[in-house]
C-alpha positions in Angstrom: 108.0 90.0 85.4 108.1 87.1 83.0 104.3 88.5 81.6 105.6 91.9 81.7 108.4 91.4 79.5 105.6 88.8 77.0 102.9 92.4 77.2 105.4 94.1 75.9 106.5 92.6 73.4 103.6 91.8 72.3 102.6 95.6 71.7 105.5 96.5 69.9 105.2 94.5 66.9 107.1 95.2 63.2 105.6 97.5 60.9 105.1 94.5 58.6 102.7 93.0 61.5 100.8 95.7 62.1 100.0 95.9 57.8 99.2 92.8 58.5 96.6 93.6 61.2 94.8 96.5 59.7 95.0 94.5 56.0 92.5 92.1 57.6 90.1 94.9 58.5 90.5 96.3 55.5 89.3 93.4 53.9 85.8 93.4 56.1 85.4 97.2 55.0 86.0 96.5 51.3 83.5 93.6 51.2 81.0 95.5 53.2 81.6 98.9 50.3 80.9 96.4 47.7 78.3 94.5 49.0 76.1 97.8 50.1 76.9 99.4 46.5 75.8 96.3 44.7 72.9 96.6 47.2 71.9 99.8 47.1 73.7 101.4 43.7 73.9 98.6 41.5 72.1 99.3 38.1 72.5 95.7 36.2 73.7 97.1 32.7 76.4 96.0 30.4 79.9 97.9 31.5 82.1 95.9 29.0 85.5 97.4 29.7 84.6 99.9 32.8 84.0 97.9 35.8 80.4 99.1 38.0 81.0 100.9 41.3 80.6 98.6 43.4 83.7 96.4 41.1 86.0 99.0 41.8 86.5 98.4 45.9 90.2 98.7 46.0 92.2 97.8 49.3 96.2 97.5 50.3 98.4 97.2 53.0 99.5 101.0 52.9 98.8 104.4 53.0 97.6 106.4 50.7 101.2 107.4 49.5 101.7 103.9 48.8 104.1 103.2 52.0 104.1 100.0 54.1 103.6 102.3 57.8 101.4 100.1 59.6 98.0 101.3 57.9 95.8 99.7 55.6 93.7 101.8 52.7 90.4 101.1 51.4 88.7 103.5 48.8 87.8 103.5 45.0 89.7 103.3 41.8 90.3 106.6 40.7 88.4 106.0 37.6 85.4 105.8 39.7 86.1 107.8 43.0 84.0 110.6 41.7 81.2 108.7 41.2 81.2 107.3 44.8 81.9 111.0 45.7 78.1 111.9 44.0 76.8 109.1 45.2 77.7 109.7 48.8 77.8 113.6 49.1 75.1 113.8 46.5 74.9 116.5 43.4 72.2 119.2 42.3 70.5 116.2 40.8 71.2 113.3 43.0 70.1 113.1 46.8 73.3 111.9 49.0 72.9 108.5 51.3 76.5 109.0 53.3 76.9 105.6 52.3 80.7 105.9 53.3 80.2 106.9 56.6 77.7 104.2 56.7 79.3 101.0 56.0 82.3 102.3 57.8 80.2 102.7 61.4 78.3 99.2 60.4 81.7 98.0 59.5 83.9 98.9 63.0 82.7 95.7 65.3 83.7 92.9 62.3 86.8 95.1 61.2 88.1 94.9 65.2 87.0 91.4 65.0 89.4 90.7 62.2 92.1 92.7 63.3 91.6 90.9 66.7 91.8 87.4 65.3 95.2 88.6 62.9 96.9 89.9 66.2 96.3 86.7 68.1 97.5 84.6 65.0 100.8 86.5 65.0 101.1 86.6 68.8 100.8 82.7 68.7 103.2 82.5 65.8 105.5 84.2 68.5 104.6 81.9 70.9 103.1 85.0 72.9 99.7 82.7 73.5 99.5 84.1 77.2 99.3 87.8 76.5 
């Protein structure tokens, strides 16, 4: 009863928490988008003010309204999300590499891993170690 009652509590955690959680795989997904764009798309060039591709990784804790839900967004700036548009769907001149859908698949086992290891640290912080 007593791990009954621990379970589920431990599954119905704040909307804070759960940005939390999803904030820490968004993390692994942003540094895998910039690391494969600075791999694969990176042109060394001077960009004085505008920032390269692969420097324009954005993450938060929301959604893409800007609400604190639960979810965590990854993307690009919208300065540059039409660039990572061609670059992943391609254009009459440039061949596509689905680079999005890419990274994302390569990204899933380290973003669960992450997410895994925030939703412990939170469960222990409840004192929740035995869930």
């Amino acid at each position: 009863g007593e791990w009954a009652d621990h379970l589920e509590e431990a599954y119905n955690q704040p909307v804070e928490d759960q940005a939390k959680i999803t904030e820490a795989g968004a993390k692994v997904l942003k540094k895998n988008m910039e690391d494969y764009v600075r791999s694969h798309h990176y042109t060394h060039r001077k960009t004085g003010e505008d920032p390269h591709l692969a420097d324009s990784v954005i993450e938060t804790p929301t959604n893409v309204d800007g609400k604190v839900d639960g979810t965590s967004t990854v993307g690009f700036d919208p300065k540059k999300g039409y660039i990572a548009r061609f670059l992943n769907d391609g254009t009459k001149y440039i061949r596509g590499d689905d680079f999005l859908d890419k990274v994302r698949n390569a990204s899933k086992p380290a973003i669960f891993q992450a997410e895994n290891e925030e939703f412990q640290k939170i469960l222990h912080q409840k004192g929740l170690d035995d869930v």
